[in-house]
Residue frames as qw, qx, qy, qz and C-alpha x, y, z in Angstrom:
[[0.084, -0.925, 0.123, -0.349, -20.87, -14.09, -30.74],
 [0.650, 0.267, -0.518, 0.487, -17.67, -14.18, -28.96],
 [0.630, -0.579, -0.352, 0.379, -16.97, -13.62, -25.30],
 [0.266, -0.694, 0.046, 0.667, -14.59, -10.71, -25.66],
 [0.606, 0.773, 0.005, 0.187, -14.46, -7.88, -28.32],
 [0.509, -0.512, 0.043, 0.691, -10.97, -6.76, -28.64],
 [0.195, 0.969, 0.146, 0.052, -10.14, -3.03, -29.95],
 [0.625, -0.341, 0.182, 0.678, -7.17, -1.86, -31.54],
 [0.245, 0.955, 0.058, -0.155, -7.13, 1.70, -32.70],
 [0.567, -0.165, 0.473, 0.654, -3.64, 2.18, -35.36],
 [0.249, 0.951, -0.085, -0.162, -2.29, 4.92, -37.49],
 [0.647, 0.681, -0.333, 0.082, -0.03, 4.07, -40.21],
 [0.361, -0.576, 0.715, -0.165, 1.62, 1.54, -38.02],
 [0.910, 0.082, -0.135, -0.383, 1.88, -1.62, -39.44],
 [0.475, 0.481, -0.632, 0.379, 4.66, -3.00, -38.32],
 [0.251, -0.195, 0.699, -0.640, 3.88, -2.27, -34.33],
 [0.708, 0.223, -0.042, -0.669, -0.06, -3.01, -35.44],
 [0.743, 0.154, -0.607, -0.235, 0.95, -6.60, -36.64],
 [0.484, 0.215, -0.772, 0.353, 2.64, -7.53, -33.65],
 [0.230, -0.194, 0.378, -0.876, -0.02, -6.47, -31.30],
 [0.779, 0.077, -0.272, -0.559, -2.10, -8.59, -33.43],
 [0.683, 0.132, -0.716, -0.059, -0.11, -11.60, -33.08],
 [0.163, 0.148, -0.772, 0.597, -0.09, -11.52, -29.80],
 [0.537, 0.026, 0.028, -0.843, -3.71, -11.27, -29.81],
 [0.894, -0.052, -0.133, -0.425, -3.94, -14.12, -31.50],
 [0.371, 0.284, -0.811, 0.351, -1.25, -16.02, -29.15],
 [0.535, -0.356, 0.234, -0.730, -4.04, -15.93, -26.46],
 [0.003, -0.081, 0.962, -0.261, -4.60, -18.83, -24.60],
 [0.443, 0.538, 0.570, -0.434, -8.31, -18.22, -24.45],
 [0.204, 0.050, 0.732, 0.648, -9.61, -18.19, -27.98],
 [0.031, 0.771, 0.635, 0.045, -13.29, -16.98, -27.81],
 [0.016, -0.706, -0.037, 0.707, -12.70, -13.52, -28.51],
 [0.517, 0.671, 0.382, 0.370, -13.13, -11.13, -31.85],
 [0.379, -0.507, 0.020, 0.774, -10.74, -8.14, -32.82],
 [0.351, 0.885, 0.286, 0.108, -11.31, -5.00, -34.64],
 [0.441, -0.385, 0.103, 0.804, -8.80, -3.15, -35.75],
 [0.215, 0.885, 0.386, -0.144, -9.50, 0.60, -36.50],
 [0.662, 0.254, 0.281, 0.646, -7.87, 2.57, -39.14],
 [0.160, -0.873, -0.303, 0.348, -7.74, 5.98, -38.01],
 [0.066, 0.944, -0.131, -0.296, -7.10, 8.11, -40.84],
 [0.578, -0.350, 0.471, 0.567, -3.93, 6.28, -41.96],
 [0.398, 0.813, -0.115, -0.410, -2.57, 7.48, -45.33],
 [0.016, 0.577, -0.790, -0.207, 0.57, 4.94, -45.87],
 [0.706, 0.113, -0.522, -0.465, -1.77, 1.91, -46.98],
 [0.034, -0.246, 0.917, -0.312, -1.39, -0.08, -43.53],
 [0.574, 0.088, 0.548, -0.602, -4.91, -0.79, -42.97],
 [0.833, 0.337, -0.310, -0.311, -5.43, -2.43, -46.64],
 [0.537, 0.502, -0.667, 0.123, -2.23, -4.44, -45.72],
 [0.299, -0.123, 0.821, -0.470, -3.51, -5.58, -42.19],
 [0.803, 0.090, 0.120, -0.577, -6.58, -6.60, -43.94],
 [0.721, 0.424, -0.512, -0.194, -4.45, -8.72, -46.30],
 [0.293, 0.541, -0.746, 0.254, -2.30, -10.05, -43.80],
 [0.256, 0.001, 0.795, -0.550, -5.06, -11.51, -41.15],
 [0.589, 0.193, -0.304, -0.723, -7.12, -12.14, -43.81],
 [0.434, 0.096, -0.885, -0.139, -7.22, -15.81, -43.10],
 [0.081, -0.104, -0.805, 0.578, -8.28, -15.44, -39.39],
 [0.193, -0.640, -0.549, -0.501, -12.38, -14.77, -39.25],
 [0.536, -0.536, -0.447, 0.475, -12.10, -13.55, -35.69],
 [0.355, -0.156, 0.153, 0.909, -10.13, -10.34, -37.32],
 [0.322, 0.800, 0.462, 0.209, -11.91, -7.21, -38.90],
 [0.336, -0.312, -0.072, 0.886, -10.46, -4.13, -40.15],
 [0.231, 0.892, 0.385, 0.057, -12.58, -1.11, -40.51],
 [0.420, -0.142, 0.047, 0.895, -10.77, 2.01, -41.86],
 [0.062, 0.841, 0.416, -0.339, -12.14, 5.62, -41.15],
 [0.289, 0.735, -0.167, 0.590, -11.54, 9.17, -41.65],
 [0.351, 0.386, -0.501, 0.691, -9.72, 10.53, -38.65],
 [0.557, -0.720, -0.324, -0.256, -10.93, 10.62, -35.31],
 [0.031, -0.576, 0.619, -0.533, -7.97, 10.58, -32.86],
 [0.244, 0.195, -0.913, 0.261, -7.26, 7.94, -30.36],
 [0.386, 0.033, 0.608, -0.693, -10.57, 8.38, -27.94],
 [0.539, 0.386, 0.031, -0.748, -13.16, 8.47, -30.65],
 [0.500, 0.446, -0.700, -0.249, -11.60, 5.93, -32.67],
 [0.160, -0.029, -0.961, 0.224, -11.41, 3.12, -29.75],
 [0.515, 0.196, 0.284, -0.785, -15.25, 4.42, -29.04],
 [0.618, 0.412, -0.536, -0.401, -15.77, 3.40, -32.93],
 [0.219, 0.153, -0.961, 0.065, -14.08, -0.05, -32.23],
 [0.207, -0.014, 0.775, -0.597, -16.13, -0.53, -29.20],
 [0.644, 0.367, 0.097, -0.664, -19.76, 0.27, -30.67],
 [0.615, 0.375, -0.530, -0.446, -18.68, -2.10, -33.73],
 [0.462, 0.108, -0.880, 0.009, -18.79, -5.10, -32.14],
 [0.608, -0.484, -0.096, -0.622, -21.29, -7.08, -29.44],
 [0.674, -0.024, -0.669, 0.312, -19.62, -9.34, -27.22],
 [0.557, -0.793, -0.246, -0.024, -20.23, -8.70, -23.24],
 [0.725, -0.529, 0.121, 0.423, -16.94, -8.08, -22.32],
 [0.424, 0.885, -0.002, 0.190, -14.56, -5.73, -24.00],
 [0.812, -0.328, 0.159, 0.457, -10.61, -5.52, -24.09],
 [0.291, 0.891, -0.345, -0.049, -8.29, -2.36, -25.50],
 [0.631, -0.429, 0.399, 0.508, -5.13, -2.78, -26.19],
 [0.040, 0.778, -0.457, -0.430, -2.35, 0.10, -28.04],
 [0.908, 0.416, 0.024, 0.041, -1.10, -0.92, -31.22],
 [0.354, 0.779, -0.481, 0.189, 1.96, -0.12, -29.71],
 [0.471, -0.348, 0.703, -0.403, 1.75, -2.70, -26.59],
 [0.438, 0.239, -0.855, -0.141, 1.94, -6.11, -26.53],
 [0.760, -0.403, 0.110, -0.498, -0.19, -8.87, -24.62],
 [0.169, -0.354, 0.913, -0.112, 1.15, -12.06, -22.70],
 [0.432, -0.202, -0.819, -0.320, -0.35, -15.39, -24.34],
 [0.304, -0.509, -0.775, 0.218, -2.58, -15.92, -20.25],
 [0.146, -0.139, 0.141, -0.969, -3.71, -12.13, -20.47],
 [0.604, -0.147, -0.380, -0.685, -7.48, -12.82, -21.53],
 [0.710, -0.381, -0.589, -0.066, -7.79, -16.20, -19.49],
 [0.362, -0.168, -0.650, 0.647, -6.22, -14.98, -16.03],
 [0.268, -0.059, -0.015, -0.962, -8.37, -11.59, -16.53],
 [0.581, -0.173, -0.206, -0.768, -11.41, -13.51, -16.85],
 [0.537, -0.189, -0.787, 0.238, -10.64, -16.29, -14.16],
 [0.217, -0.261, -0.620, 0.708, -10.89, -13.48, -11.59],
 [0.445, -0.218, -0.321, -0.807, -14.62, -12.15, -12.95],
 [0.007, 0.232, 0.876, -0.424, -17.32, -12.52, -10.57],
 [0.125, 0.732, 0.633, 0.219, -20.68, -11.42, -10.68],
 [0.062, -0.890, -0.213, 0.399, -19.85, -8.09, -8.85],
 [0.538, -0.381, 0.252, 0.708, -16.90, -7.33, -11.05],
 [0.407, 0.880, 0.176, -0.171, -17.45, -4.80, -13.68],
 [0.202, 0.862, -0.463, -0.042, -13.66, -4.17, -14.57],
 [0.863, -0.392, 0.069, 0.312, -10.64, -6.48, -14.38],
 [0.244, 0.810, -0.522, 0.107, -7.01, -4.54, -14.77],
 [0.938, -0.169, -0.057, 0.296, -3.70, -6.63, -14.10],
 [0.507, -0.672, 0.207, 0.499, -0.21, -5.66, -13.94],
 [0.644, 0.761, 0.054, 0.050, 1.69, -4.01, -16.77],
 [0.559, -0.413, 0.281, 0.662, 5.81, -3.32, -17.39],
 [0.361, 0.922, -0.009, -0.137, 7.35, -0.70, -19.87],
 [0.875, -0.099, 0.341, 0.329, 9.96, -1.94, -22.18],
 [0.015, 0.704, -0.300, -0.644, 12.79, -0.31, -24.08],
 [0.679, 0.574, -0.213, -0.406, 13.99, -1.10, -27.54],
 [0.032, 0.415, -0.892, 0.174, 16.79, -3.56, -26.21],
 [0.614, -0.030, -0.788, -0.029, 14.27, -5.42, -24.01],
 [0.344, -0.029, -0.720, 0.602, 15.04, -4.40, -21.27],
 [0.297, -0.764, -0.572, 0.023, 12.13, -3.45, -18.51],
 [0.145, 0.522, -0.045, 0.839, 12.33, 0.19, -18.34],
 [0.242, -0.199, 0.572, -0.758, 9.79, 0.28, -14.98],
 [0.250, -0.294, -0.884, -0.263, 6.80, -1.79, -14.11],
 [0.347, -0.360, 0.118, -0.858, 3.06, -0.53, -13.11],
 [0.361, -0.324, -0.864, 0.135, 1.38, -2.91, -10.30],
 [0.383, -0.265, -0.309, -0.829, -1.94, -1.62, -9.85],
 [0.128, -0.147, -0.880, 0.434, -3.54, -2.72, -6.11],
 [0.486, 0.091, 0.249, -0.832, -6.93, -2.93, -5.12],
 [0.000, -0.310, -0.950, -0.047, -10.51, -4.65, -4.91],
 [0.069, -0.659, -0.732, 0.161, -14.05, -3.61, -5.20],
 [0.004, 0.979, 0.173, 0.109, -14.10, 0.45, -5.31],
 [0.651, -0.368, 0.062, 0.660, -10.48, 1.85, -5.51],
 [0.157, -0.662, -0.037, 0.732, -8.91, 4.40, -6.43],
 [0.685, 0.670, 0.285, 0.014, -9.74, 6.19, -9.89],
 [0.359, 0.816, -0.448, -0.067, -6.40, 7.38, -10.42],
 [0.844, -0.282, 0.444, 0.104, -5.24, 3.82, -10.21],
 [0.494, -0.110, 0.628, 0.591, -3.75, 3.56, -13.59],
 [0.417, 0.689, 0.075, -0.588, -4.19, 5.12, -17.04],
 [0.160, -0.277, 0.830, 0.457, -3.14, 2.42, -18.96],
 [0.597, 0.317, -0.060, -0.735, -5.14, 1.61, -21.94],
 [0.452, 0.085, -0.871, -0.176, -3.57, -1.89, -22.68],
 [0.114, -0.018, -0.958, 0.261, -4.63, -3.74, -19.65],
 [0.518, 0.006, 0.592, -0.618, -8.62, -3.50, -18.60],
 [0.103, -0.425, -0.867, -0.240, -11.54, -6.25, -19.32],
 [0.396, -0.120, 0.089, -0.906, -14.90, -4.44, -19.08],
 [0.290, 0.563, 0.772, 0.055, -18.23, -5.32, -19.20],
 [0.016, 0.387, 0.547, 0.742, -19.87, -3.93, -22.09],
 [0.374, -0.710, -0.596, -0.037, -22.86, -2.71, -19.98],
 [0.429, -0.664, -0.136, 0.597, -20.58, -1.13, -17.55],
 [0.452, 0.174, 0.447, 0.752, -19.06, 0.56, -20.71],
 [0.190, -0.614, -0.492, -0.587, -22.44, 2.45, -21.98],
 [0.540, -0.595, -0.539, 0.253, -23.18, 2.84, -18.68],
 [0.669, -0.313, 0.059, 0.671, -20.33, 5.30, -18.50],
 [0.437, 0.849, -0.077, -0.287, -21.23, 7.12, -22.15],
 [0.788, 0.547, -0.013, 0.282, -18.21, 5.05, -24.19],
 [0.749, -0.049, 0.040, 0.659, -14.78, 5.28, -24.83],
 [0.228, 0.544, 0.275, 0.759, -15.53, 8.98, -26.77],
 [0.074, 0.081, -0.495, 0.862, -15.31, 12.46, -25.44],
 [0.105, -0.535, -0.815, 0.195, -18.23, 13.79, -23.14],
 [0.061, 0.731, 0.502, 0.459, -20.68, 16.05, -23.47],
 [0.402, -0.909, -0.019, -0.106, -19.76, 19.76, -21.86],
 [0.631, -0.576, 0.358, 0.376, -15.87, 18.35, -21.87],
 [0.370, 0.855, -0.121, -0.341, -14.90, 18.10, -25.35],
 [0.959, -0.003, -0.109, 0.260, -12.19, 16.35, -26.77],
 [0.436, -0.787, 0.215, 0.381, -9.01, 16.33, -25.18],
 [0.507, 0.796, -0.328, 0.033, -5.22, 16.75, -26.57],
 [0.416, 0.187, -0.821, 0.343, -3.81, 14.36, -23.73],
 [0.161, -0.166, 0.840, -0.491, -4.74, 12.49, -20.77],
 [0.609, -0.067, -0.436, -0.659, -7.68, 10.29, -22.23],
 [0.505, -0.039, -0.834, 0.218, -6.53, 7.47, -20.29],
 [0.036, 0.030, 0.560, -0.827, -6.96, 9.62, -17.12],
 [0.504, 0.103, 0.035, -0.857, -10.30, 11.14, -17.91],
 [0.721, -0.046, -0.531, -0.443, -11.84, 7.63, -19.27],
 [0.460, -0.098, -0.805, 0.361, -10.40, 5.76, -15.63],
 [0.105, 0.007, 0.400, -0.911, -11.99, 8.90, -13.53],
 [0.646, -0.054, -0.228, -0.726, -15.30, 8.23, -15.40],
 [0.661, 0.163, -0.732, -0.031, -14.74, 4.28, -14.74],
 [0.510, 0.152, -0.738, 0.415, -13.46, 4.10, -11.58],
 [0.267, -0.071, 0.314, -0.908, -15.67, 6.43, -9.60],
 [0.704, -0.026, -0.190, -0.683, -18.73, 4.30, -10.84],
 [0.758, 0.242, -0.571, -0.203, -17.03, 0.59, -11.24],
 [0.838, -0.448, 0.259, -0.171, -16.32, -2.51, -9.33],
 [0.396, 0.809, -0.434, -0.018, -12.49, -3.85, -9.65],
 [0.931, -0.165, 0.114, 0.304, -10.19, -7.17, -9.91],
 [0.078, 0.791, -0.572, -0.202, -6.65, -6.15, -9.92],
 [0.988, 0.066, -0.102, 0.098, -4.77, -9.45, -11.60],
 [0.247, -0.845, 0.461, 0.110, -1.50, -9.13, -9.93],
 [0.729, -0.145, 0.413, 0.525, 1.03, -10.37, -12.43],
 [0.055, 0.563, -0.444, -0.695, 2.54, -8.66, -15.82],
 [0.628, 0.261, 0.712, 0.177, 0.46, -9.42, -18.59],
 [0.627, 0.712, 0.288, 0.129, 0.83, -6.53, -20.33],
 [0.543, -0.080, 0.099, 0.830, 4.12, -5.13, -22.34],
 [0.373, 0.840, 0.389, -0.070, 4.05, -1.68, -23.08],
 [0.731, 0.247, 0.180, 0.610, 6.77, -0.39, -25.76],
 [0.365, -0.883, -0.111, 0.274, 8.61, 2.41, -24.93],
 [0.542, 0.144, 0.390, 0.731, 9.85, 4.23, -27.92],
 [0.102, -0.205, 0.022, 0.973, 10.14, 7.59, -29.58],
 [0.144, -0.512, -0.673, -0.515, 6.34, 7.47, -30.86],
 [0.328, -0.511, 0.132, -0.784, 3.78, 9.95, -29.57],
 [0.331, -0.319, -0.829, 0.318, 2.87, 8.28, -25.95],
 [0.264, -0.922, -0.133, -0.249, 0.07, 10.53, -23.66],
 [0.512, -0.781, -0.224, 0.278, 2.70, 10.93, -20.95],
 [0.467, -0.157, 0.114, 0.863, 4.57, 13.58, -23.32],
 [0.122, -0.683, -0.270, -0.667, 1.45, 15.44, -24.34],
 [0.657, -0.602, -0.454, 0.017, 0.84, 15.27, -20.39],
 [0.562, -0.139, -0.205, 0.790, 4.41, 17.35, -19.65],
 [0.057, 0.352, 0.219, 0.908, 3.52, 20.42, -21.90],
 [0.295, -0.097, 0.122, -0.943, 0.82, 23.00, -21.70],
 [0.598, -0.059, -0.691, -0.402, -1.80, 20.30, -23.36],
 [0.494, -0.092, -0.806, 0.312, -1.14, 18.41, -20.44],
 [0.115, -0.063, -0.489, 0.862, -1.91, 20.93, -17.76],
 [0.485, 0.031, -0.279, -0.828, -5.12, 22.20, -19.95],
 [0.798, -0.166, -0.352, -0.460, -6.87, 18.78, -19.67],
 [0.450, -0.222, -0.763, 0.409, -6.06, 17.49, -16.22],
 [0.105, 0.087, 0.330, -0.934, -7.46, 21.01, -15.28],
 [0.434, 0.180, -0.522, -0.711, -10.20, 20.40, -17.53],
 [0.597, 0.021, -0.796, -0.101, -10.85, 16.76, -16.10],
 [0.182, -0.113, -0.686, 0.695, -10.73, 17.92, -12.37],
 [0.332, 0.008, 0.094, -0.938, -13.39, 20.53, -13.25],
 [0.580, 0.020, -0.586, -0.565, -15.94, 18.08, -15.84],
 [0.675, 0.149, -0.723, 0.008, -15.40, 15.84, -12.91],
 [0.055, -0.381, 0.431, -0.816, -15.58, 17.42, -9.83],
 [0.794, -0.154, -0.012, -0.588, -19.15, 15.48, -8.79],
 [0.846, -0.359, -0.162, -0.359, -17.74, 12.78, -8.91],
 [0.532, 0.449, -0.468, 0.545, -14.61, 13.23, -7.34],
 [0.348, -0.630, 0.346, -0.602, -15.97, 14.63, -4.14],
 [0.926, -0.375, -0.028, 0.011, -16.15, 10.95, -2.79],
 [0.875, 0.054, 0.091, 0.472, -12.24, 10.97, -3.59],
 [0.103, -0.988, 0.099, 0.066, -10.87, 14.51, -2.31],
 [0.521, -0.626, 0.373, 0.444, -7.45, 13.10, -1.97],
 [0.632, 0.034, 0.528, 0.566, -7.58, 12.28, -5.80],
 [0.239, 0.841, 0.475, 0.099, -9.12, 14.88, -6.64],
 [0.047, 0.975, -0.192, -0.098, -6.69, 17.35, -5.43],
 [0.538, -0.362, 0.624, 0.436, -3.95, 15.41, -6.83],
 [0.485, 0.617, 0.521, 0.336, -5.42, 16.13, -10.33],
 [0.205, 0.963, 0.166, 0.052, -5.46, 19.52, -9.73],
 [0.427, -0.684, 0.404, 0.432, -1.34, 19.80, -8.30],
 [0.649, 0.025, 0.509, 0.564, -0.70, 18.18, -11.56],
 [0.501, 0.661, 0.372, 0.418, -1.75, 20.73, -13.35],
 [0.106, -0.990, -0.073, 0.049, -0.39, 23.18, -11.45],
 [0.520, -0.391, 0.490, 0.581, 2.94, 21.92, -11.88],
 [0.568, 0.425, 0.591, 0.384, 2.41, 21.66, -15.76],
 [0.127, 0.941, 0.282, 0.137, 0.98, 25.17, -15.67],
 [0.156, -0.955, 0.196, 0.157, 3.77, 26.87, -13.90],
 [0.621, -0.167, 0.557, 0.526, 6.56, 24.41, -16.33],
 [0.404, 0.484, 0.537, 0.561, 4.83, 25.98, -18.94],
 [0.140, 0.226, 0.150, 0.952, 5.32, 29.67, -18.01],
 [0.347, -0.612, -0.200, -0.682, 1.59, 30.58, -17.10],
 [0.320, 0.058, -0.788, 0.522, 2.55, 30.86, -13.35],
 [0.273, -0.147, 0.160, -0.937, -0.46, 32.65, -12.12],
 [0.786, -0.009, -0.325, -0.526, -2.78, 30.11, -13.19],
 [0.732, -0.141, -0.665, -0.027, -0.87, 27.22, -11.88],
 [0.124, 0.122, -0.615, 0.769, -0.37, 28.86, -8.07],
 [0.524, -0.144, 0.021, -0.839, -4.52, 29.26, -8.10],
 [0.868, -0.019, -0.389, -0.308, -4.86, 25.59, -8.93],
 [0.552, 0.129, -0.785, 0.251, -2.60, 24.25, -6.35],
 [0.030, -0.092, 0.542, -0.835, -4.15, 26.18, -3.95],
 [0.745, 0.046, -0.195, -0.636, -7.20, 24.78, -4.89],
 [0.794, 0.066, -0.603, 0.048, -5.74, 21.13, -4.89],
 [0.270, 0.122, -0.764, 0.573, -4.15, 22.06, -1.19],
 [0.451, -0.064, 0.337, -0.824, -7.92, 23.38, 0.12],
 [0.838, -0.007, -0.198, -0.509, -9.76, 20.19, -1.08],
 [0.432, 0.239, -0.790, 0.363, -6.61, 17.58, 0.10],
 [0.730, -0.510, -0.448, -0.080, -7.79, 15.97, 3.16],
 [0.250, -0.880, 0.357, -0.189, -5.48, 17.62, 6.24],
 [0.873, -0.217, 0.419, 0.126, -4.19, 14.22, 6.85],
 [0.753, 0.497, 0.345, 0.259, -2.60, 14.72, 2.76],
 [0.293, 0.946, 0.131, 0.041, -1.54, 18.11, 2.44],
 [0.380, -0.833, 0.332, 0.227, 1.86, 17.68, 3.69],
 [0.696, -0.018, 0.629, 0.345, 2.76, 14.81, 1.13],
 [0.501, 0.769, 0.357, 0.174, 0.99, 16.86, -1.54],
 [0.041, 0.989, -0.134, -0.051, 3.35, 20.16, -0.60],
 [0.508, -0.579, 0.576, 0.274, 6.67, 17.69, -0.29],
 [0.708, 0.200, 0.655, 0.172, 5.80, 16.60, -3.71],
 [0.322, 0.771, 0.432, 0.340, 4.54, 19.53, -5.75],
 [0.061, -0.992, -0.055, 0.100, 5.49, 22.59, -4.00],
 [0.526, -0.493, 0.390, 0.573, 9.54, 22.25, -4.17],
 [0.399, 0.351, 0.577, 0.621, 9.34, 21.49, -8.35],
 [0.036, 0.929, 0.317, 0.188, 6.90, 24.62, -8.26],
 [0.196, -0.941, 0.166, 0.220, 9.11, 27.24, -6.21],
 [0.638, -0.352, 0.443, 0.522, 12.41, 25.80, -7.73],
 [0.389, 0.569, 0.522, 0.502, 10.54, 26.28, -11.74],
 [0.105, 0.944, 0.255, 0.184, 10.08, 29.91, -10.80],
 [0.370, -0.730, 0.421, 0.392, 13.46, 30.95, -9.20],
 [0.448, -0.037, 0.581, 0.678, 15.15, 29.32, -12.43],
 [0.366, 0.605, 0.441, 0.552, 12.95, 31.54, -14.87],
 [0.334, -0.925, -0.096, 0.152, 13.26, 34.25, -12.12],
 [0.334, -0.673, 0.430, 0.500, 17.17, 34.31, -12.32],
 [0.585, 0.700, 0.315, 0.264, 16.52, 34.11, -16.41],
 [0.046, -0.891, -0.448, -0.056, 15.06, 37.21, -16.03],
 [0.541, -0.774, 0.117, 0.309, 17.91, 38.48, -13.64],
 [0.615, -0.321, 0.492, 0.526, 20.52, 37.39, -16.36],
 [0.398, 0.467, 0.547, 0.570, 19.23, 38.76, -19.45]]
């Protein structure tokens, strides 16, 4: 049994899907086993990853029917027994000292390690980078990247998996969110502070464009509610779940709804918050309704 399972979930990507692999197996640590899940594909990539890593025993592709992106890295997860568990997008890339620097800074308390992460265009060039801070109990809306944590398997199950939860349902965006809120509220955390993962930043579906629309607004509202227990230790993130969706809601027309939720997100804000929360959210809110106001005015 290997030390770390890795889990790559891919849809008719074989191209991005190969290079995720290789960078898998560029790892400096070597004790590790990858699954790659075929979710549904239809264009014959998953026979053709089988062929192409077919040499490496470490490798396994399993191809499903559909599940979507939660359910599918669930799948991964469950198929394999190593303590320690590692996602990573089949659009994102790892640095060859991801796996060993991640698991230099594992102690017994640690339950989670995340590191630093950068978003890259099609040129090359670094589009922005995410540097995730903290130790021990931090914040659960630290990050919602899916390339960059080590688990522990334990801590995993612990949790209820990668898949959606009973009484929430699956979502239609923000999985990342809703699977760190479930994590982070529970877990103990190493932050490696350097860039070890790339993530590629191209015209493919990403969550933070289901996350703009309605979709978006629906399950962060959704996520505040399912979630709300254990959020109360974490009021300030808690009502910073709910502003996002009230922006979302009132970009997407259903203004009523999102003025209820922000006023919700400004009565749970600590007092010490509420002014950062209203210099943040409340302009984009009154500015989105005067421009469909003077539509209105013009038509």
């Amino acid at each position: 049994m290997a030390l770390v399972d890795v889990v790559i979930p891919t849809r008719n990507r074989l191209e991005l899907t190969t290079q995720a692999v290789r960078s898998v197996q560029a790892q400096t640590f070597s004790d590790w086993a990858l699954v790659i899940i075929d979710d549904g594909g239809d264009d014959g990539s998953g026979e053709r990853l089988a062929e192409v890593f077919a040499g490496d025993g470490r490798i396994q592709v399993i191809s499903r029917p559909r599940l979507g992106p939660e359910r599918t890295r669930d799948f991964g997860v469950r198929a394999g027994s190593s303590p320690w568990v590692a996602l990573l997008d089949s659009d994102d890339l790892w640095l060859p000292t991801k796996l060993e620097r991640q698991l230099a800074a594992v102690d017994e308390h640690v339950d989670v390690v995340l590191c630093w992460y950068e978003w890259f265009r099609p040129d090359g060039s670094v589009r922005t980078t995410g540097k995730p801070t903290g130790a021990g109990r931090v914040s659960p809306l630290l990050t919602d990247n899916m390339s960059t944590p080590l688990v522990r398997r334990d801590t995993l199950a612990s949790i209820g998996g990668l898949g959606h939860q009973p009484g929430l349902g699956p979502l239609t965006a923000c999985e990342g969110i809703e699977f760190y809120v479930r994590l982070l509220t529970r877990a103990h955390v190493a932050v490696v502070p350097e860039v070890l993962v790339r993530c590629r930043d191209h015209p493919g579906v990403r969550e933070s464009a289901k996350l703009s629309g309605p979709e978006g607004a629906i399950a962060l509202d959704a996520v505040a509610s399912y979630h709300s227990s254990a959020l109360a230790e974490w009021p300030r993130e808690h009502s910073l779940l709910l502003a996002r969706a009230a922006a979302r809601y009132v970009a997407a027309g259903m203004t009523g709804t999102g003025y209820r939720r922000f006023q919700s997100a400004f009565r749970i804000a600590p007092p010490r918050c509420r002014p950062a929360l209203v210099r943040r959210y409340g302009p984009f809110m009154v500015k989105d309704v005067m421009s469909r106001l003077n539509r209105r005015v013009r038509t």
